[in-house]
N, C-alpha and C positions, 0 to 999 in steps of 0.2 A: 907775479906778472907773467904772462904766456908769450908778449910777445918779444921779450928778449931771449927768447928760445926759441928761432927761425924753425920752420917746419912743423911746430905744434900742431895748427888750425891745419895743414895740407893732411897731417897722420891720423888725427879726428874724426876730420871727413873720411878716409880711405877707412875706417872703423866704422862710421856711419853707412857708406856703401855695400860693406861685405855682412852688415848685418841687413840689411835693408833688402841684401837679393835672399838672405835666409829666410826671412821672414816673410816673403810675396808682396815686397812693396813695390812701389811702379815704378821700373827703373829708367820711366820718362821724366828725368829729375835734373833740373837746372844747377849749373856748377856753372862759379866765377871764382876769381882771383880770390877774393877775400869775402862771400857769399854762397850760400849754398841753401837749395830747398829739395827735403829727401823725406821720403815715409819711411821710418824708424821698421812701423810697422805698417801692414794692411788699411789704411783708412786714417792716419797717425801723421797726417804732416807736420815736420819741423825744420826751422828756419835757421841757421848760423849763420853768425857777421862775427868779423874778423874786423877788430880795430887795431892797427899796428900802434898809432899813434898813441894810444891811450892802455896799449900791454893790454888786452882784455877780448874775450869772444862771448860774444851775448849769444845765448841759446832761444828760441823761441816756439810757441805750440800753438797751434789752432783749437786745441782741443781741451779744456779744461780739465778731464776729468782724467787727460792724457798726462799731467804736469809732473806729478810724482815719481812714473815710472820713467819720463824721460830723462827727470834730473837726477835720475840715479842709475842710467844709463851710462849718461853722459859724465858725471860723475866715476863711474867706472872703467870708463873708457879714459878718461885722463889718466887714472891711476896705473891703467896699465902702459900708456903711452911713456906716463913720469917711470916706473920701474924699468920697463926695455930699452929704452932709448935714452933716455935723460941722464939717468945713472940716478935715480932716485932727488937730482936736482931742481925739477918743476917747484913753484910754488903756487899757488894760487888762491884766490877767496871766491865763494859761492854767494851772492844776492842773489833775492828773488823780490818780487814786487809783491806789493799787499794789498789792501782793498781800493787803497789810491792814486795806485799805479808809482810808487814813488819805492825806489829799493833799499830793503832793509837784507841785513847778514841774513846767512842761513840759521844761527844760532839764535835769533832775535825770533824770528819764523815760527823755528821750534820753540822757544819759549810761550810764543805769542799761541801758536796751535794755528797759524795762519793755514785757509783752507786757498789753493787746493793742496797745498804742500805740505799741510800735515793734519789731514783730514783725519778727525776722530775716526769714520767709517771703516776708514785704509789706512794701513801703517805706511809710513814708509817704508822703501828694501834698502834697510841699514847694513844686512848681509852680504857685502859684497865679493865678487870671488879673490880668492886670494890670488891676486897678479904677478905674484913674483915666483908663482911655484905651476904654474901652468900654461900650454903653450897656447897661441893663437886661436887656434880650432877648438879648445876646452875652454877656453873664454868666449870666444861667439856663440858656442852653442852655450852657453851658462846666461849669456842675455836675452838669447829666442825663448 
């Protein structure tokens, strides 16, 4: 659960931002309290909501065929968040919705081969950088 660790969703964002100016995203991008809408990449919008009450940050994309590479973004950007900061204490679970809009684990997903999250075409990037052996800058540029 993310949100009994205050500052997660604010360090997230601040990862989403400094990749977003690497990458030529438009940096006319709407921040609230516990909401945020930013281009990842170039043409790539995605939405995060901050639920305090319910420990949890739903990630979201406009872009279907965008879905993989954000959830393993974002996905990596926790990892590094949980390794610097957390002391390796975060915990968390990955959902994604399926053909019904209803959420099932990421494990279920993968099992299922549910598209777009784990589209025959495209692998997933299971390779993630390794976050506890690298600084800031070797992590940003390793998601551009």
């Amino acid at each position: 659960p993310v949100g009994r660790n205050p500052g997660v969703f604010q360090r997230l964002l601040c990862l989403c931002v400094e990749l977003s100016s690497r990458n030529g995203g438009n940096t006319n991008m709407k921040l609230f309290e516990n909401f945020a809408s930013i281009e990842l990449e170039k043409g790539s919008l995605v939405h995060l909501l901050e639920n305090k009450e319910a420990q949890a940050i739903s990630v979201f994309t406009e872009k279907t065929h965008a879905a993989q590479r954000v959830m393993s973004v974002i996905q990596s950007m926790l990892l590094k968040v949980n390794h610097d900061v957390m002391g390796a204490g975060l915990a968390w679970e990955t959902y994604v919705e399926n053909n019904t809009r209803e959420l099932v684990s990421l494990s279920e997903a993968k099992r299922q081969k549910l598209a777009p999250w784990f589209d025959s075409n495209r692998q997933l990037e299971t390779e993630k950088t390794s976050t506890g052996k690298v600084d800031l800058e070797t992590f940003l540029e390793s998601l551009s």
